[in-house]
N, C-alpha and C positions, 0 to 999 in steps of 0.2 A: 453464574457465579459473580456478576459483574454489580455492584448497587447503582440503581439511576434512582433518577429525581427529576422532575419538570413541575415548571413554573409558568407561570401566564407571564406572556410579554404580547406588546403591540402588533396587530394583526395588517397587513398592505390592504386595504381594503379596494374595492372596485372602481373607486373615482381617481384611481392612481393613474400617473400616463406617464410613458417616458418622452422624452424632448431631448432636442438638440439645444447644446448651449454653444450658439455662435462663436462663443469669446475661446472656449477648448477646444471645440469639435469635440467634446465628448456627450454620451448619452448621459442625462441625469433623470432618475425616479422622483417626480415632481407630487407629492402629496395635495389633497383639491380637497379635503374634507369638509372645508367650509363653503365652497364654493368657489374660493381662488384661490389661485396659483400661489403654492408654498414660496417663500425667499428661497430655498435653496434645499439640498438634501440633509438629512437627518445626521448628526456628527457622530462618530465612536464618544462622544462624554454620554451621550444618551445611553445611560446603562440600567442591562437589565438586574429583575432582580437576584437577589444573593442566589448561592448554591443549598439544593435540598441536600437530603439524605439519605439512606432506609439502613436499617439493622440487619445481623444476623447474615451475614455474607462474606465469605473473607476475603475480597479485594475491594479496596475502596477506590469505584470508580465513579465518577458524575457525570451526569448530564444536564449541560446549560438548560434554561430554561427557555421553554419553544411557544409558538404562538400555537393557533387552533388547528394550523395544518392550511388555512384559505391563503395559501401563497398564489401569487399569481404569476407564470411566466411573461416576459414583460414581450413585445411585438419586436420583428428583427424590423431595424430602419427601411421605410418604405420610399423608393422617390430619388435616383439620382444616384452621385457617387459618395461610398460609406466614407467617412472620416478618418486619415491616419492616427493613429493613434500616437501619442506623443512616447517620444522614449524614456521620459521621466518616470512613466509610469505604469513601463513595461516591467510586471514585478517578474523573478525569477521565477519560475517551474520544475520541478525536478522528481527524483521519485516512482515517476511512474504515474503523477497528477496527484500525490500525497498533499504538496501545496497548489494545486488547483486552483483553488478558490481565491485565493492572494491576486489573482488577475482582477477579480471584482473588485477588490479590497484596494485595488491602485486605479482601478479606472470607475467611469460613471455608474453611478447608483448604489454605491458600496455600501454608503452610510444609512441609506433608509433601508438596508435590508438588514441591516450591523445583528437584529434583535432576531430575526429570523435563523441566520447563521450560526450566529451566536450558541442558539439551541441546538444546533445540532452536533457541536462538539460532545464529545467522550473523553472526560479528564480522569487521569490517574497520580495521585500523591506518590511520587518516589523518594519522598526524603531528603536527607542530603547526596543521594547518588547523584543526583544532576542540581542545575542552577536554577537561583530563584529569580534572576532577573535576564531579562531577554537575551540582550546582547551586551557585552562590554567592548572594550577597546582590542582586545586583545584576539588572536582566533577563535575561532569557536566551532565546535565540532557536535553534531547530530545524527544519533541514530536512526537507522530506518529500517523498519522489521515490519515484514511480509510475513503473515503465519498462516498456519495449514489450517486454521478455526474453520469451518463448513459453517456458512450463513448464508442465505439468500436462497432461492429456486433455481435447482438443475447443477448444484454443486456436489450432490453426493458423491459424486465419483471420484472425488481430490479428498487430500489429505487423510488426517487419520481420523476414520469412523470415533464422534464421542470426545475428540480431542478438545482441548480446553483453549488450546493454540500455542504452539512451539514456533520456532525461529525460526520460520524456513529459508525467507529472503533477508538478506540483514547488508546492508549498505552502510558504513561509518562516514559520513560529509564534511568533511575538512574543510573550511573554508578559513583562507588567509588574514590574517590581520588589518591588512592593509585595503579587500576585499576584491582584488584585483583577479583571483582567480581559487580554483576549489577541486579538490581530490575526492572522488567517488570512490573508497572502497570498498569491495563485495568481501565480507567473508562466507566459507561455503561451511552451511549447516553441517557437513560430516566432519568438521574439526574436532580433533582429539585435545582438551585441554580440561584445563582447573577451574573448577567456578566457585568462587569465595563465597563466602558466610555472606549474608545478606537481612537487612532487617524490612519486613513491608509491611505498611501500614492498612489496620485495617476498617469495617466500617463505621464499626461505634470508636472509630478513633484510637485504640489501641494498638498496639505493633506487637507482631514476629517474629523472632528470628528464624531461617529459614536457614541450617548447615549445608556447607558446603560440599560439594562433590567434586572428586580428582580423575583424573584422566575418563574422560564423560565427551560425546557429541557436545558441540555447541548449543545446538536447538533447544537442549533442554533446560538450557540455563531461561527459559520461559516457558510459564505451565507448570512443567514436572514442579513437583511435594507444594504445590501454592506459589512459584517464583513468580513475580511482577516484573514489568519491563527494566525497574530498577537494577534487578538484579543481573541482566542482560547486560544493564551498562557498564554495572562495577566488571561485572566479567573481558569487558573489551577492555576498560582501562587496566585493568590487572596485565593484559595482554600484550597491549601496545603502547601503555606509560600517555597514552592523548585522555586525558579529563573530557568525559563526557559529559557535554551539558544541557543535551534536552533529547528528545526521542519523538517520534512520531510510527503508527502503527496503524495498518491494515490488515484486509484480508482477502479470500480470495475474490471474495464480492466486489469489491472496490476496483478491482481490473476489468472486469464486463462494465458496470457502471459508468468510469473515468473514459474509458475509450468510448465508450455510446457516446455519452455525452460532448464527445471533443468530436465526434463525426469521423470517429475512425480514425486507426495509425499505422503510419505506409510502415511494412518491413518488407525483407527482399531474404528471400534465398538462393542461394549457390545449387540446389536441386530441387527436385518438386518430392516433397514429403508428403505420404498416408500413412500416421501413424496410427496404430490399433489400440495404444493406450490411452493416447490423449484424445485421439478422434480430430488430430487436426489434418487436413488435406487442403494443400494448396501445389501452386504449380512454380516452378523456378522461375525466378527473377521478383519485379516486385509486385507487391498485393496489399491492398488496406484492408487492416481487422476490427473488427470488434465485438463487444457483445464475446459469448464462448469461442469465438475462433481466437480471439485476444488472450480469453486465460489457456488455451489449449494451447496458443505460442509461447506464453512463459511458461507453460510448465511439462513441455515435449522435453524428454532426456533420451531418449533410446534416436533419437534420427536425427541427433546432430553430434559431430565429432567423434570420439570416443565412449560415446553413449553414457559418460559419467555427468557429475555435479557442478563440474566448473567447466563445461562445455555451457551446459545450461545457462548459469552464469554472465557466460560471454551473448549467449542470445538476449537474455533477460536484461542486460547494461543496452543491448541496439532496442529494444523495445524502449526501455525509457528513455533515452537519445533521441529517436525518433519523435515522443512525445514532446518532450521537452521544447523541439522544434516547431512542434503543432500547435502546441500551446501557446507559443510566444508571436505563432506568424497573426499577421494582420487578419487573418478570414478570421481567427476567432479573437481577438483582443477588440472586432471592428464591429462583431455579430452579439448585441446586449443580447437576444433570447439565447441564443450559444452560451454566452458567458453565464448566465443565469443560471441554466442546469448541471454548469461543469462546478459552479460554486455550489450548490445544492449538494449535487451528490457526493463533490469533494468533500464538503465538511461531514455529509453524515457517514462517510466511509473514515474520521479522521479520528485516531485517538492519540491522544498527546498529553505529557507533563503537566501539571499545574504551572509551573512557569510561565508557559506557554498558551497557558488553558485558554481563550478568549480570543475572538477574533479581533479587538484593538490591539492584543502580545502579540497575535498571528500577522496583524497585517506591518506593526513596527519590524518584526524578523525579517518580513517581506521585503520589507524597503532595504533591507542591511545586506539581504541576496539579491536585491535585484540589481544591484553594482556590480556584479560577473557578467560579460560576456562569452557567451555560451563556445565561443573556442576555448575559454582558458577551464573550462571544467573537464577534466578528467575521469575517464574510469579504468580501473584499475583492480586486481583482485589479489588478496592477499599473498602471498609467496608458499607455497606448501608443498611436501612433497609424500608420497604411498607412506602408509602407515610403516614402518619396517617390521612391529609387532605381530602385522597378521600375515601370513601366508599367503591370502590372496587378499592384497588390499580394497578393502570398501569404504575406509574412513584415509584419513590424511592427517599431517602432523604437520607443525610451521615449520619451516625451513629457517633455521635461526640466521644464518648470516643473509641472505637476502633478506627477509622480512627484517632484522634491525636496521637496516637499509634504509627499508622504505617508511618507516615506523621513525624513525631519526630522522628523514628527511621531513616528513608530515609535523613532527615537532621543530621542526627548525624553519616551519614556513617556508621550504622550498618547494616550488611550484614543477609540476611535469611537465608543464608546456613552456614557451618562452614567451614571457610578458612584459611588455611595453608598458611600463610604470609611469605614472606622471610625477610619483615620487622619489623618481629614480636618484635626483641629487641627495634627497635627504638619505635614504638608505647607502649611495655609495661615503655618505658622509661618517653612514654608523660603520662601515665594511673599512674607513681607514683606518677605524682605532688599532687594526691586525697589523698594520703597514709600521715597519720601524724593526730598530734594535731588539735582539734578543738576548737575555741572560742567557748563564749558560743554568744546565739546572740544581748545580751544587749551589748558585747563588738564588735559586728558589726560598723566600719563608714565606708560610702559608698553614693557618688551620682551617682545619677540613670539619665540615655537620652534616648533617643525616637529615634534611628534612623531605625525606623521600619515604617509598612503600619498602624498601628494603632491609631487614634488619640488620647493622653491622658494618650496611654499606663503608660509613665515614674510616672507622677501624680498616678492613677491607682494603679501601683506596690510600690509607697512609699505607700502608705494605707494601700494596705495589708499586707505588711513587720511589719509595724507599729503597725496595731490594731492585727493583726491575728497571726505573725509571731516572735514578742518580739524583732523586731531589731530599736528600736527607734532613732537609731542615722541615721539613711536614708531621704536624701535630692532631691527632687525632682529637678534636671538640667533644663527643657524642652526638648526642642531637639538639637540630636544634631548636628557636624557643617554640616553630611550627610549622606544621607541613607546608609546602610549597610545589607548587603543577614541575616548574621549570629549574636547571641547575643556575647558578650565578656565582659572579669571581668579584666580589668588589673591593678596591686596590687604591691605595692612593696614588697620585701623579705624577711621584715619583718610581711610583713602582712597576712605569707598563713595561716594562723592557720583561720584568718577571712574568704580567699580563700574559703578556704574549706568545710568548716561552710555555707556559703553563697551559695556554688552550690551545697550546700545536701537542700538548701531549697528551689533555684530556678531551679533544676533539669537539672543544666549543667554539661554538658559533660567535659572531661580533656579539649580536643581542643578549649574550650573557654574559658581558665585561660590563659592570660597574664601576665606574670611576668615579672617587667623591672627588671634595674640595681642599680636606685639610691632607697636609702634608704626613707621612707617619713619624718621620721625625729618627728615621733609622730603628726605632723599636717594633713600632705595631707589624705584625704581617699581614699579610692579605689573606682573607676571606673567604674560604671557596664553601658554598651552600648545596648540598648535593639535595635535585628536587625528581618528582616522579620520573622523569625522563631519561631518570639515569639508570641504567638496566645491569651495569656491572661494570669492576675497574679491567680496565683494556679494552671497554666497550666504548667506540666514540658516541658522544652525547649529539652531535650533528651528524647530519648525513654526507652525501654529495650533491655538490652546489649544484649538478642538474643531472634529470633521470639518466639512470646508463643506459644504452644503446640497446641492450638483449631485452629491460624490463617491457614488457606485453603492456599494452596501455591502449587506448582509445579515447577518442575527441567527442565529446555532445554535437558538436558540430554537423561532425559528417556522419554520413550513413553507409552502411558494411550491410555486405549480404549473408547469412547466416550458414555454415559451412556443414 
């Protein structure tokens, strides 16, 4: 269903060699075409050419343009001791080895393979669902979708026979503004929810719209009637009020592949498992996988826990945990021929946004994740509890008051682990604006706009300001002049006593007190802009400033043995 395209790009030919560059200690791919020694390796400006096309297919997907296939693996370092690799350019890993290849992309030989790589991306047009430029200032959050599509040799036994590829693993990647740390949410494919209209684009460049479905699995918000990844995303932001702004997508082939290629991933279990469906059999304690014992560990559900989906879940976050560790240690950041095939196969197991599409957007992202250290990332799985609707639950519904919890805290950039900021004065500088006198809230004035997904919201929240809240001087704006991700209070400098007052009742955070310069003069009121993140009045817009104690969580860090 999918439209590719390939293009001729520059081939590594045989007189290639890799070399140590004294001055790094890194390995660089030194081109010899002439008979000497290139200046240096090849840069991301050396671009290939443009994107093909083809007709008559309804997802518009591409593929970069590839060389002839005469790749060569380059030799692991012979002679002595391997080179540390510097930490500058230990890019992030995550996923499962989704970004894999991002290790190349920060260390030696990146550049002369840029065209090679390049090709084997899988781009998908999602429109405005997600962003068109990499990263901004601001957090930024990525989808990760595992699908049940059957590709490759010796998968027939997974997913569903014929499938087009549904949602089956789905991770939301939070990462913080400030980049200092990142929340790993799983949501479980058997969520009972709404999935919005959606428009996809197709391959002669035309678009779809594609109606929406109400109380429906998750999974299907991908596949089912033609939906694109896009529509996967409006569906999580519908859900969690987080603007999703790029995605990335596998399948079940990309787990046998990723782990071959990284030389196998330790996990550890609490008993020794022979399951009959997955065909995995290993013994208690720990064991390196790969190849099909790897996909048979993410996707065993009967022999661990409560034989459900978010037992699963919890093994499937230790397997990528695991990797993510693999990834980042010296044997492979140190080992070019390693690094070679785990970029290889990463990219061609890699489908991702137009945003994102290219491995110069790939490897800029990289650089924007590889400022997490791998304590401060998180995993965590959405809040949910037994359908109530069925009798015997097989599917599950969010759990509203925990999941706006955690949903509020992810938009408030509150982080689940405790992070040692280097920015910490500046942020305790924004966290004083809260500090001081409060109105009381009959001296509240304040209109209130709607530029969120909610309709009515503004109206809505002048009500309960009003009847519920003692702040009668609040004027309903409508909406306003346009949508906005986040809510904000902006006030004059006179007004923070009102400030403050106001986001001890609407549950906002420092970062959404705007204070201008000029004075209001006793007439103007304050400003309050309701943005996606705002889910209802009496709903706080922020979370709690750090996880509670019962929330279920786990560190990339450390390794758990699988129960």
């Amino acid at each position: 269903m999918d439209a590719h395209s390939r293009g001729r790009a520059d081939e590594i030919g045989p007189a290639d060699q890799w070399v140590l560059d004294p001055r790094t200690g890194n390995y660089e791919l030194r081109l010899n075409h002439s008979g000497t020694e290139s200046s240096g390796p090849l840069r991301t400006t050396d671009r290939p050419p443009g994107r093909g096309g083809s007709a008559g297919v309804p997802a518009q997907r591409s593929r970069r343009p590839a060389g002839d296939g005469r790749d060569r693996t380059p030799p692991a370092a012979g002679g002595g001791r391997k080179p540390r690799a510097s930490r500058r350019k230990k890019a992030l890993l995550w996923t499962g080895g989704v970004m894999a290849f991002v290790t190349v992309a920060g260390s030696a030989g990146a550049y002369a393979l840029y065209q090679k790589f390049n090709g084997n991306l899988d781009t998908v047009d999602v429109g405005d669902a997600g962003s068109g430029s990499v990263a901004g200032d601001g957090p930024l959050n990525i989808l990760i979708i595992g699908t049940d599509k059957r590709t490759g040799e010796g998968n027939e036994g997974y997913g569903d026979k014929g499938s087009t590829g549904h949602a089956d693993t789905n991770i939301l990647f939070h990462v913080s503004a400030d980049r200092t740390n990142a929340t790993a949410m799983s949501i479980p494919r058997d969520l009972m929810t709404d999935i919005p209209d959606c428009t996809t684009k197709q391959a002669d460049g035309s678009e779809k719209e594609i109606p929406g479905s109400q109380n429906v699995r998750f999974n299907v918000s991908l596949g089912q009637e033609g939906r694109d990844p896009g529509c996967t995303m409006r569906t999580v932001k519908e859900m969690t009020g987080l603007p999703v702004h790029h995605f990335m997508m596998v399948d079940f082939n990309a787990v046998k592949t990723l782990s071959t290629a990284v030389g196998g991933v330790d996990v550890c279990l609490d008993k020794a498992v022979k399951d009959p469906d997955s065909h995995l059999d290993l013994p208690a304690g720990p064991s390196t996988v790969q190849g099909e014992d790897a996909l048979a560990f993410v996707r065993t559900r009967h022999s661990f826990g409560n034989q459900s989906d978010l037992d699963r879940i919890k093994v499937q976050q230790q397997f990528i945990g695991s990797m993510i560790r693999q990834m980042k240690s010296d044997d492979t950041l140190t080992d070019p021929g390693k690094l070679f095939e785990l970029a290889d196969a990463a990219t061609k197991a890699l489908t991702v946004d137009s945003g994102i599409g290219s491995i110069k957007k790939l490897t800029s992202l990289a650089q924007e994740l590889g400022r997490i250290d791998t304590r401060n990332i998180t995993f965590v799985t959405m809040p949910v509890k037994d359908n109530p609707a069925e009798p015997t639950p097989v599917t599950v519904v969010v759990d509203p008051p925990k999941s706006q919890q955690l949903f509020s805290m992810m938009r408030s950039d509150t982080s689940l682990t405790e992070v040692k900021k280097k920015e910490q004065a500046a942020e305790d500088k924004q966290e004083a604006v809260l500090e001081g006198a409060r109105s009381e809230a009959s001296g509240i004035r304040v209109d209130v706009l709607n530029g969120g997904d909610i309709g009515g919201a503004a109206a809505a929240t002048v009500t309960w300001l009003q009847d519920e809240q003692g702040v009668t001087d609040s004027t309903n704006r409508a909406n306003a002049p346009a949508k906005t991700d986040s809510t904000t209070l902006a006030y004059a400098p006179e007004q923070a006593d009102q400030a403050r007052a106001l986001a001890d009742i609407m549950g906002l955070p420092a970062t959404a007190l705007k204070q201008g310069t000029a004075d209001a003069d006793g007439v103007r009121p304050m400003v309050l802009t309701l943005g996606a993140d705002f889910k209802g009045a009496g709903v706080p817009v922020a979370g709690p400033a750090k996880a509670p104690e019962d929330m279920q969580r786990a560190s990339a860090d450390k390794a758990v043995c699988a129960k």
